[in-house]
N, C-alpha and C positions, 0 to 999 in steps of 0.2 A: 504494500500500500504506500500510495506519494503521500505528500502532503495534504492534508485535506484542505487547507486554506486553496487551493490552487485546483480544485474541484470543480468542473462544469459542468457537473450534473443537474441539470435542471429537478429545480424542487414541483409539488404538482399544485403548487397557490403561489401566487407572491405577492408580496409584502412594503410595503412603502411605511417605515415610518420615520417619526425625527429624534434621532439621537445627538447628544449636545449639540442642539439648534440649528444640525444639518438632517436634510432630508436622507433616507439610507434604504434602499430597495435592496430587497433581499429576492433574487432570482433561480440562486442556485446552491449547492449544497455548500460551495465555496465561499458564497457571498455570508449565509448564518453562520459558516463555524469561525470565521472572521468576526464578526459582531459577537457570540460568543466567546472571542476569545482576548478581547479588548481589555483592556485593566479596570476591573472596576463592575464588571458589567454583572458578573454574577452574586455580587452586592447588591444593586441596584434593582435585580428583581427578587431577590430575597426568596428567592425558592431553590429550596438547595439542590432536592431529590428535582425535580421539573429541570432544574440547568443541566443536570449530572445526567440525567434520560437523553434530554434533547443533544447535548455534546458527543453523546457514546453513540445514538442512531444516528448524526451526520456522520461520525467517523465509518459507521459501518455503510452508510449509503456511500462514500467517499469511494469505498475498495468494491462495492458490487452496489450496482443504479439500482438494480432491483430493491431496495434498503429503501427507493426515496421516497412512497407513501407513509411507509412508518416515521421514518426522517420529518417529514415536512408534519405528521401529526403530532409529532413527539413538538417540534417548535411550537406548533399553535397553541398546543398546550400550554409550553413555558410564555409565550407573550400574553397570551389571555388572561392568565391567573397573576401577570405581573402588570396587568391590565395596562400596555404597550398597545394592544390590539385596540 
C-alpha cells in the first residue's frame, strides 16, 4: 500500500466544507485522509472511536477501491456527529 494521502480513489459523496475559513472539498479517499490527518483535527471533532473508524476505512479503501462505500460511510459518520456536515 502507497500512501494514502496520495489516493485517487474517488469516494461515493462529496463533500465541501470550511475548515479554518477555507472552503475544503473532499472528493476522494486522498482528499479525507488528508483533512484527517491535519494537526488538530481529531480534537476538533472530538470523536475518538468515529476518527479512528473513519482513518483505518480510508487507509483500507486507499490499498483496494472496493473499501470506498465503507470508506466514504465510515466519514459521514465522523462529520455528522462532529456536526461538520
Amino acid at each position: 500500500m502507497g500512501d494514502p494521502t496520495e489516493s485517487r480513489t474517488p469516494l461515493t459523496a462529496t463533500y465541501t466544507l470550511t475548515v479554518d475559513g477555507e472552503p475544503f472539498v473532499i472528493r476522494t479517499v486522498g482528499d479525507a485522509f488528508r483533512l484527517l490527518s491535519k494537526e488538530g483535527f481529531a480534537e476538533l471533532t472530538e470523536q475518538g472511536d468515529a476518527y479512528v473508524a473513519a482513518k483505518a476505512a480510508l487507509e483500507r479503501a486507499a490499498a483496494d477501491a472496493i473499501m470506498t462505500q465503507a470508506a466514504t460511510d465510515a466519514l459521514r459518520v465522523l462529520l455528522a456527529r462532529s456536526k461538520l456536515l
